[in-house]
Structure formats: structure tokens, C-alpha cells
Residue frames as a rotation matrix with the C-alpha (Angstrom) as fourth column:
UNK 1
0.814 0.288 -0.505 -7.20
0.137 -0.939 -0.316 -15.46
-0.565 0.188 -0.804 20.12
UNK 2
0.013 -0.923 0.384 -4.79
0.798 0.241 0.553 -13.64
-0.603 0.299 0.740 17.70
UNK 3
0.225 0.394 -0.891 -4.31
0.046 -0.918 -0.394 -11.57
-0.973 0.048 -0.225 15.39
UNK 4
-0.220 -0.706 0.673 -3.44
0.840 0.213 0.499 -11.91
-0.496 0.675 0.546 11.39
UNK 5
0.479 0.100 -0.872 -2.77
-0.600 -0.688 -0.409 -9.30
-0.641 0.719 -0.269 8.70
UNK 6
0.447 0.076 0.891 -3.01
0.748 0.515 -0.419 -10.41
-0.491 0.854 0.174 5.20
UNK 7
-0.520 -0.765 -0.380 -0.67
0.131 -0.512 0.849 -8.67
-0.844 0.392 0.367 2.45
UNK 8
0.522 0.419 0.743 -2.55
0.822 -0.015 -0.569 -7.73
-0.228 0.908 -0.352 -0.89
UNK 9
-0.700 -0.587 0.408 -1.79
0.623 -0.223 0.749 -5.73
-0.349 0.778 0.522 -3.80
UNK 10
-0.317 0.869 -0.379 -3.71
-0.274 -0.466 -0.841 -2.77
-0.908 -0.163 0.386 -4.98
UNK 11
-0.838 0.235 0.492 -6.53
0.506 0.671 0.542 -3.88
-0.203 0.703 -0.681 -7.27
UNK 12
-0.168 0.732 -0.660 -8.90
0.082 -0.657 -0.750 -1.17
-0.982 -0.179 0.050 -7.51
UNK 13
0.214 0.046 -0.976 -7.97
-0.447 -0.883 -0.140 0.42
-0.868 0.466 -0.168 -10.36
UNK 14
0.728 0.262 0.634 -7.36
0.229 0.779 -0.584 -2.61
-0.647 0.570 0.507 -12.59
UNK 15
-0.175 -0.920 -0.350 -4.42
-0.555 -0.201 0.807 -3.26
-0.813 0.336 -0.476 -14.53
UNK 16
0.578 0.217 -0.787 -4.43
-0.809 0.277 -0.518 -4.65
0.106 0.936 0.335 -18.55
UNK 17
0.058 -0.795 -0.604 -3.34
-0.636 0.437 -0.636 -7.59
0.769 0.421 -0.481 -19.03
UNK 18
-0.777 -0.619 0.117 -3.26
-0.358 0.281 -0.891 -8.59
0.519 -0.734 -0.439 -15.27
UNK 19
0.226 0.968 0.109 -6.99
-0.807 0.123 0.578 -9.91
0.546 -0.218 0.809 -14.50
UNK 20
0.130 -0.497 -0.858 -5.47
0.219 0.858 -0.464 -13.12
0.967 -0.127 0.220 -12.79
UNK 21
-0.565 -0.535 -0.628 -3.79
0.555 0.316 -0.769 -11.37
0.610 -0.784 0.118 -10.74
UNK 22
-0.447 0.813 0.372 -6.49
-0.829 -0.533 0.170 -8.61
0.337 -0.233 0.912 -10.07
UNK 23
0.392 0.917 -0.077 -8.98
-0.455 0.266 0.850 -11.38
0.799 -0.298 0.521 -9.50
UNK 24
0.109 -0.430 -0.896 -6.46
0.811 0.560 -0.170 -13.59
0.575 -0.708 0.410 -6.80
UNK 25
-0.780 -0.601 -0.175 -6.05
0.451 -0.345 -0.823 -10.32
0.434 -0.721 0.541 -4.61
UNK 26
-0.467 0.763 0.447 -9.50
-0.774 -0.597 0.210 -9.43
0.427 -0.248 0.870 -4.75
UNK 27
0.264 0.320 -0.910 -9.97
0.184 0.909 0.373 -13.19
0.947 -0.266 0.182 -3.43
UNK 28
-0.300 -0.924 -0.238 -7.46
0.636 -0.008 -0.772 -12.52
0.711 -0.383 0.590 -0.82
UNK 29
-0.751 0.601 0.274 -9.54
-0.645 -0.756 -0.113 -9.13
0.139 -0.261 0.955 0.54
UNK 30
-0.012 0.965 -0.263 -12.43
-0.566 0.210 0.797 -11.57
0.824 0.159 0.544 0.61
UNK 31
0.008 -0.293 -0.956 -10.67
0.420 0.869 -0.263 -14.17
0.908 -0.399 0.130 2.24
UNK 32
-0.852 -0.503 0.147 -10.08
0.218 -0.595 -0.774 -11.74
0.477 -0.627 0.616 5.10
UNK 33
-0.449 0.796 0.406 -13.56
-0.769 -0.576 0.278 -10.40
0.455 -0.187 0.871 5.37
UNK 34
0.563 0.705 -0.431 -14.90
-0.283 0.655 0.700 -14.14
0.776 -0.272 0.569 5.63
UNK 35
-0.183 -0.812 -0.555 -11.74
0.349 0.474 -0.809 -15.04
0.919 -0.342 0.196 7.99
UNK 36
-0.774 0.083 0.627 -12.71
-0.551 -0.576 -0.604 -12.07
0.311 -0.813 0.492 10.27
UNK 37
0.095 0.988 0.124 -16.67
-0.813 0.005 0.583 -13.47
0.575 -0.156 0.803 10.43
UNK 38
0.781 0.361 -0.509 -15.48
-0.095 0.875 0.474 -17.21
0.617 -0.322 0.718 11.13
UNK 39
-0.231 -0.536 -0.812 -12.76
0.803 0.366 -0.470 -16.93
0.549 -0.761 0.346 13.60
UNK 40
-0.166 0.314 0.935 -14.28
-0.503 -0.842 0.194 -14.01
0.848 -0.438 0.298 15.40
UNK 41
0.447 0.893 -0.048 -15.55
-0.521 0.304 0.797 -15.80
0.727 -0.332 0.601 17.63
UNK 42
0.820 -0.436 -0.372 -12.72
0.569 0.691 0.445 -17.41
0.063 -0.576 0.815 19.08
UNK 43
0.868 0.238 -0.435 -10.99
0.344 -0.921 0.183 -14.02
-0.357 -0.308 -0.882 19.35
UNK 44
-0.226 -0.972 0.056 -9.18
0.643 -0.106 0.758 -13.80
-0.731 0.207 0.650 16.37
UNK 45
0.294 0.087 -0.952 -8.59
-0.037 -0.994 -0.103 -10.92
-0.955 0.065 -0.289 14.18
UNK 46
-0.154 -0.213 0.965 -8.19
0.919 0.328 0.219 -11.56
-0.363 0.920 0.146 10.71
UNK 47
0.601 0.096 -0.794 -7.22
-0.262 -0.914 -0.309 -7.73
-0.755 0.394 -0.524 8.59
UNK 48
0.305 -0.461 0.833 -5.08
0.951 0.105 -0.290 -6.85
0.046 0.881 0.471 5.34
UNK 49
0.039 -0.161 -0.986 -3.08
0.119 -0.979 0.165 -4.27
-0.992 -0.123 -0.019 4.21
UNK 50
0.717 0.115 0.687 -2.93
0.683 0.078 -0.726 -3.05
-0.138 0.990 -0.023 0.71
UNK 51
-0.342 -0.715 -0.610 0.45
0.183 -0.687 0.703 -0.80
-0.922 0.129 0.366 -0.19
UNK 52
0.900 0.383 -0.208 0.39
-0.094 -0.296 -0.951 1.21
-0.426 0.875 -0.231 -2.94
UNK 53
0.704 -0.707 0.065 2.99
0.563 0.500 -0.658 2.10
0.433 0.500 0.750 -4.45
UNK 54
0.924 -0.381 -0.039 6.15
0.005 -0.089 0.996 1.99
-0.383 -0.920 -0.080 -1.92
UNK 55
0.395 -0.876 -0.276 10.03
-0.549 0.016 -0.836 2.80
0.737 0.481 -0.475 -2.66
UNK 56
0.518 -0.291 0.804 12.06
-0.477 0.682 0.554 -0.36
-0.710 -0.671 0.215 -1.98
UNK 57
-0.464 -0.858 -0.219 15.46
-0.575 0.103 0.812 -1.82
-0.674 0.503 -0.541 -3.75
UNK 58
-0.125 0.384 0.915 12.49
0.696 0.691 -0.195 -3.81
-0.707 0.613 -0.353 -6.08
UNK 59
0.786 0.536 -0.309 12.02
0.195 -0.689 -0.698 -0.54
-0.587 0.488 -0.646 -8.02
UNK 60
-0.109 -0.977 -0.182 15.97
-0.731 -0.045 0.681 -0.95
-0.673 0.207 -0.710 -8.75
UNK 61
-0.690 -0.355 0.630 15.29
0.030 0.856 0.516 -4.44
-0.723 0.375 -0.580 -10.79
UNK 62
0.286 0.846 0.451 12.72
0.502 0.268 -0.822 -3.54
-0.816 0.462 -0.348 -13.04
UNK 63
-0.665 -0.727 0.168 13.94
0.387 -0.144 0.911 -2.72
-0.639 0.671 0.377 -16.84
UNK 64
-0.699 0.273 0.660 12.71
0.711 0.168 0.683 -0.59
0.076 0.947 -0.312 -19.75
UNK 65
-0.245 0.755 0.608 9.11
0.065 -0.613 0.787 1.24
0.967 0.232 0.101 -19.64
UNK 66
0.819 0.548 -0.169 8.09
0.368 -0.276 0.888 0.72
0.440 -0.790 -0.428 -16.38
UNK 67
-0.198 -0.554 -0.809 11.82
0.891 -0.446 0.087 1.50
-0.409 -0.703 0.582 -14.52
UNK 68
-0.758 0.037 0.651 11.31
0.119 -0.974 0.194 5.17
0.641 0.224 0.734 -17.05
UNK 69
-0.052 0.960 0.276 7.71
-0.068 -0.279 0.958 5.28
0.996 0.031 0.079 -15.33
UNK 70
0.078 -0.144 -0.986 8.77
0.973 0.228 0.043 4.77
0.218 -0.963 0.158 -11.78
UNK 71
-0.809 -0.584 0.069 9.88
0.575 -0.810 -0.113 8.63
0.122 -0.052 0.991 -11.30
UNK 72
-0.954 0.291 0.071 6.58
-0.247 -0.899 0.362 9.66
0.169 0.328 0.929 -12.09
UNK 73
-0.450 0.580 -0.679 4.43
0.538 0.783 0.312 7.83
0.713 -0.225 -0.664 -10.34
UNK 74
-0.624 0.306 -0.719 4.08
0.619 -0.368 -0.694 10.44
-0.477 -0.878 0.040 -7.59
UNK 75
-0.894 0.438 0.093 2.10
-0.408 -0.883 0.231 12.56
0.183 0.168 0.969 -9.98
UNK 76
-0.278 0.776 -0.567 -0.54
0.217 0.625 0.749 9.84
0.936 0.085 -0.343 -9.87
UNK 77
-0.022 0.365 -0.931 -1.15
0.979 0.198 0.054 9.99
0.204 -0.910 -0.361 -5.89
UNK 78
0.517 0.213 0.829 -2.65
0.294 -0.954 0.062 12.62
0.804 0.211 -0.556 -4.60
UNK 79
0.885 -0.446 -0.131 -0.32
-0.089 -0.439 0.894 13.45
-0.457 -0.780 -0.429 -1.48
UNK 80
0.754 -0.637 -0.163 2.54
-0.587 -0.541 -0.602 14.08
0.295 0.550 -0.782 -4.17
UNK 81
0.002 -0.994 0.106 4.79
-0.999 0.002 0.035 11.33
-0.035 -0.106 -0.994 -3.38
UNK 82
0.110 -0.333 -0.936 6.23
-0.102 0.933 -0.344 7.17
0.989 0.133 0.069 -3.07
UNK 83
0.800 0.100 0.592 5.31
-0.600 0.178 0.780 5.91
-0.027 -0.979 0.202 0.36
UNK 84
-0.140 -0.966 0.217 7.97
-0.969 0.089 -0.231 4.39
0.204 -0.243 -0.949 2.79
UNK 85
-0.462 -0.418 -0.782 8.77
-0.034 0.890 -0.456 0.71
0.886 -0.184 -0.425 3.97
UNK 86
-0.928 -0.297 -0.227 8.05
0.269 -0.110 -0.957 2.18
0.259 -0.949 0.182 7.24
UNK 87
-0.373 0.909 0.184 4.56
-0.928 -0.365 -0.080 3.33
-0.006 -0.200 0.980 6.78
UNK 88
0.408 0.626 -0.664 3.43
-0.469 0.768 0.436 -0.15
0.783 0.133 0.607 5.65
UNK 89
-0.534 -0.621 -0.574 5.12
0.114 0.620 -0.777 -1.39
0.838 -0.480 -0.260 8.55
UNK 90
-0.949 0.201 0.243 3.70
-0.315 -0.555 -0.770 1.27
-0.020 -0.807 0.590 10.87
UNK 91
-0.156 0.958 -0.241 0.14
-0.907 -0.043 0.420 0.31
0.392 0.284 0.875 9.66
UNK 92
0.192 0.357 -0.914 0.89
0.073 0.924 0.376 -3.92
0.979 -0.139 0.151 10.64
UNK 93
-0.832 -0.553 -0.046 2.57
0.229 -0.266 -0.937 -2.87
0.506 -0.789 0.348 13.74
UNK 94
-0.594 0.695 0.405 -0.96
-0.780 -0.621 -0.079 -1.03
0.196 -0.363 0.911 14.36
UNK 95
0.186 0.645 -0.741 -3.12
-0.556 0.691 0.462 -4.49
0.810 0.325 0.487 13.18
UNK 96
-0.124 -0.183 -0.975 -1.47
0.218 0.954 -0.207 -6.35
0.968 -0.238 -0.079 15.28
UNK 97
-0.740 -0.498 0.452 -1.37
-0.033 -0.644 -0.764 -4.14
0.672 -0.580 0.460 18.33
UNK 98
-0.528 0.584 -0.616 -3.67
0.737 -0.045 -0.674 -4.05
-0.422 -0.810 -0.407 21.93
UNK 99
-0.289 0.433 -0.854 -4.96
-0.167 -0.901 -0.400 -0.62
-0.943 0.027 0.333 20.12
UNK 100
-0.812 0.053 -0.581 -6.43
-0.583 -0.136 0.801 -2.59
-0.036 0.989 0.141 17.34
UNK 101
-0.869 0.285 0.405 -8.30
-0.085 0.719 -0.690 -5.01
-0.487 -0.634 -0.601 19.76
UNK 102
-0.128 0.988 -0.081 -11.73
0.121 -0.065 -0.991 -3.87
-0.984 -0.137 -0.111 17.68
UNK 103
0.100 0.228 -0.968 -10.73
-0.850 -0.486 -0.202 -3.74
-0.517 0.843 0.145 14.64
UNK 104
-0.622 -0.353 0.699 -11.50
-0.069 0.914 0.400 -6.62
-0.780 0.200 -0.593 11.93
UNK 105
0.361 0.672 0.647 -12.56
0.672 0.294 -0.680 -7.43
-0.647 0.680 -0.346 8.51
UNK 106
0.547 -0.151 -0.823 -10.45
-0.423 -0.898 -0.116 -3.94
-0.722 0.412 -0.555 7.13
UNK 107
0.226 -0.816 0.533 -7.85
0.970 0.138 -0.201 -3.30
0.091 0.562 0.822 4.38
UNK 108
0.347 -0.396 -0.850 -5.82
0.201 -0.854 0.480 -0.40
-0.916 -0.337 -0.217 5.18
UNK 109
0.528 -0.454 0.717 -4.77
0.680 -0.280 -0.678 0.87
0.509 0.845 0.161 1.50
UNK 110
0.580 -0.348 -0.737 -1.82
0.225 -0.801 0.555 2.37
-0.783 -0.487 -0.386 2.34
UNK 111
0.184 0.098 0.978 -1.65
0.968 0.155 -0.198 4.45
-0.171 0.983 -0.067 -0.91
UNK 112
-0.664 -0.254 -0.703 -1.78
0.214 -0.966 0.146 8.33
-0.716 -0.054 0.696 -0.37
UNK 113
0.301 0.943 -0.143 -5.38
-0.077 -0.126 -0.989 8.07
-0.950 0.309 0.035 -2.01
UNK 114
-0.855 -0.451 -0.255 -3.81
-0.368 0.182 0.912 7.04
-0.365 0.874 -0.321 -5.17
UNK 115
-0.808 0.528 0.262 -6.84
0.581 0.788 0.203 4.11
-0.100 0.316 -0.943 -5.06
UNK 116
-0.538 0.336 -0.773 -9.21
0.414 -0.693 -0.590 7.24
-0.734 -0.638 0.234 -4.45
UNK 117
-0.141 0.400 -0.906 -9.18
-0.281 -0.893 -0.351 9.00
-0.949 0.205 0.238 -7.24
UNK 118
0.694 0.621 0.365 -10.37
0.215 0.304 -0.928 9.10
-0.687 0.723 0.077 -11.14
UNK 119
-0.391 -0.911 0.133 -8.28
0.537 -0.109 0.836 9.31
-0.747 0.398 0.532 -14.19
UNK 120
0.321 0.744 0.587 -11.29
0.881 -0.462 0.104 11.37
0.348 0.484 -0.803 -15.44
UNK 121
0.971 0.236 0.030 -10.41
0.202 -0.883 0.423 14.30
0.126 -0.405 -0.905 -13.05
UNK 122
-0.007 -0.975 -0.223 -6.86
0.379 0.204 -0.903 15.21
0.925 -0.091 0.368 -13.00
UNK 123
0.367 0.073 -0.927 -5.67
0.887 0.274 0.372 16.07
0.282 -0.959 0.036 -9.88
UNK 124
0.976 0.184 0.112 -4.58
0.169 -0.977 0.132 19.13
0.134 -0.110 -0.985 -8.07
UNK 125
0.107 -0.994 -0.031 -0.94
-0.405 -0.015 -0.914 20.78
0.908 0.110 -0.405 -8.37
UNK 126
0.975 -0.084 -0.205 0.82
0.157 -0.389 0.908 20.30
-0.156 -0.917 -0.366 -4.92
UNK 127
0.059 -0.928 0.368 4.73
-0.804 -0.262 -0.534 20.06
0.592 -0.264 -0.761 -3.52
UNK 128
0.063 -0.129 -0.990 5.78
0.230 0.967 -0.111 16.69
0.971 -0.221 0.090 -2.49
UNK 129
-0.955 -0.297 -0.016 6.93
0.057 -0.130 -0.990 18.26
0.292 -0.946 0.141 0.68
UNK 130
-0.153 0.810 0.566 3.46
-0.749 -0.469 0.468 19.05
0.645 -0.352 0.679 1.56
UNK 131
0.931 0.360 0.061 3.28
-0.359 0.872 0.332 15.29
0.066 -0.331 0.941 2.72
UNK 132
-0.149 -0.905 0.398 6.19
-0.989 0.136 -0.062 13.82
0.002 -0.403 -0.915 4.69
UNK 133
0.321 0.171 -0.932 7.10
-0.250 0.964 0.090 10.27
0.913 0.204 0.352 4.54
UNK 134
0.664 -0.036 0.747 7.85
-0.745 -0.108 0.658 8.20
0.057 -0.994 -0.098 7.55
UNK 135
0.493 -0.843 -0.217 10.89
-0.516 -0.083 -0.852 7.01
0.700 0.532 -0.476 7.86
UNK 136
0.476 -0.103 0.874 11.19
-0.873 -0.176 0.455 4.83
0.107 -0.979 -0.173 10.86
UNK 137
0.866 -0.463 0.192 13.99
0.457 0.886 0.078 2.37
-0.206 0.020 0.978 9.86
UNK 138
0.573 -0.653 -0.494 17.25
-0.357 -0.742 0.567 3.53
-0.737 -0.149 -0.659 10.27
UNK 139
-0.720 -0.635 0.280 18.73
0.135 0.268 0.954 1.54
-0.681 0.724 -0.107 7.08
UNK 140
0.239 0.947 -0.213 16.15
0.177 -0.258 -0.950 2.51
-0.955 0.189 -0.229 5.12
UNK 141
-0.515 -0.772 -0.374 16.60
0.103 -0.489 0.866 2.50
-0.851 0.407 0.331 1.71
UNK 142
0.283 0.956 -0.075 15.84
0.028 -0.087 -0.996 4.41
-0.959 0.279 -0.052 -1.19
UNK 143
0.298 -0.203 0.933 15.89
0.600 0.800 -0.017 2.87
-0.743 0.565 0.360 -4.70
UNK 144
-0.726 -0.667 0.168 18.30
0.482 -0.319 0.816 4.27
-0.490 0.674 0.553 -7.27
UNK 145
-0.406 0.761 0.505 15.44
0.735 -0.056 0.676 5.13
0.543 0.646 -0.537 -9.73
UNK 146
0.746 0.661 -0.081 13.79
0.564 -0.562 0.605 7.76
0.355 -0.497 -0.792 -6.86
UNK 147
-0.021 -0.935 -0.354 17.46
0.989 0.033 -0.146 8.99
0.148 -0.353 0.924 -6.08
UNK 148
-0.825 -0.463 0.326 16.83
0.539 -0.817 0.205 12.42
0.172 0.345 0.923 -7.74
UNK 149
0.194 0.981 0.005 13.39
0.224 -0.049 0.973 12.71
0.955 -0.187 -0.229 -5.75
UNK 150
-0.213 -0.300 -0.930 15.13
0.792 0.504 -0.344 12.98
0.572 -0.810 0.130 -2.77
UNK 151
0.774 0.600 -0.201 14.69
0.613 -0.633 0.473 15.75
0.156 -0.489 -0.858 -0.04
């Protein structure tokens, strides 16, 4: 028996330019599904998670257009904010856990329905606050670039 959780990237929504890597993570999500069918049996667990998009000191090393476009990424997701370190933790912590014992074959997208929605419909106003992050590392840190997002 056992349990793994697989790491992917979100690929929903397709990125220019990046089909490669779009097709290797949608391989990756497969790989899981078929992993879950053939080791099932011998009572292993085989999931994935999928972060969206998470503040972490990598959002600090990117230059140019995208570091300007970091800031504004929460407008994209619809719970109005940049998930934590700690949520995508809190989510493998779960996979891996006696209270996952039945789950297998998933991908948690842990996105704030970012992967959800259409770029046909805009979304609705909110207030980041409306949606707390979780925050359950005590060095936690958040990346220069999101500084002036802060609470």
C-alpha cells in the first residue's frame, strides 16, 4: 500500500507558445488516473495536485512583463486573491492522510476557481478579504512583487 501525490501545473486554460509544456502536464494528470487503476489493487493511491497561481520567493525572479503582471493576477481568480504555500501543502498533507483512504485518480486544482471560469464572462467585483488565505507556516513568505497586496 501507499500513497503518491503527483505535482502538475495548471493546463486548462492553455498558454501560447507553451503546448509542450501544456501537453507533458496533461500527460502527467493521465499518468495519475492510469497509476490509480493499476496499482489500486495493491492498495496504493496514486492523486495530483494542480496549484494555481501561489505567492512564493519565485514571483521575486521573474523580469519585465510578466513580474508587471504578477500584481494583477488576483483579478483573474475568482476568490480575489494569490493562494498560499500552505494551502498547497494543506491539500498533500490531506492526499496523503488516513482521511483520504478513498480517495484516488483526483487532481485537486488548488486555484480559487481561476481554472473555472471564462474569459468570455468577466467576473464579479469582490474584496480580497472576502477570502482568507491560509497561512500555516510560520516563515512564510511573501514575494516582494505582492508586498503592497498585503493585509
Amino acid at each position: 500500500g501507499g500513497s503518491i501525490v503527483n505535482m502538475l501545473a495548471d493546463m486548462w486554460g492553455g498558454m501560447p507558445g507553451m503546448g509542450h509544456s501544456g501537453a507533458a502536464r496533461s500527460g502527467m494528470e493521465n499518468f495519475t488516473r492510469t497509476a490509480a487503476v493499476e496499482w489500486g489493487h495493491a492498495g496504493v493511491r496514486v492523486n495530483a495536485v494542480a496549484p494555481g497561481w501561489i505567492a512564493s520567493s519565485g514571483m521575486d525572479t521573474y523580469e519585465g512583463a510578466f513580474k508587471a503582471v504578477i500584481p494583477t493576477l488576483r483579478e483573474h481568480v475568482p476568490l480575489k486573491r494569490i493562494g498560499s504555500e500552505s494551502e498547497v501543502a494543506a491539500a498533500i498533507v490531506f492526499l496523503l492522510s488516513p482521511g483520504a483512504a478513498f480517495v484516488s485518480g483526483n487532481t485537486i486544482r488548488i486555484d480559487g476557481a481561476a481554472s473555472q471560469g471564462s474569459r468570455a464572462f468577466p467576473l464579479f467585483k469582490g474584496k480580497p478579504e472576502q477570502s482568507r488565505a491560509y497561512n500555516g507556516f510560520h516563515r512564510a513568505y511573501l514575494p516582494d512583487v505582492l508586498k503592497d497586496q498585503e493585509d
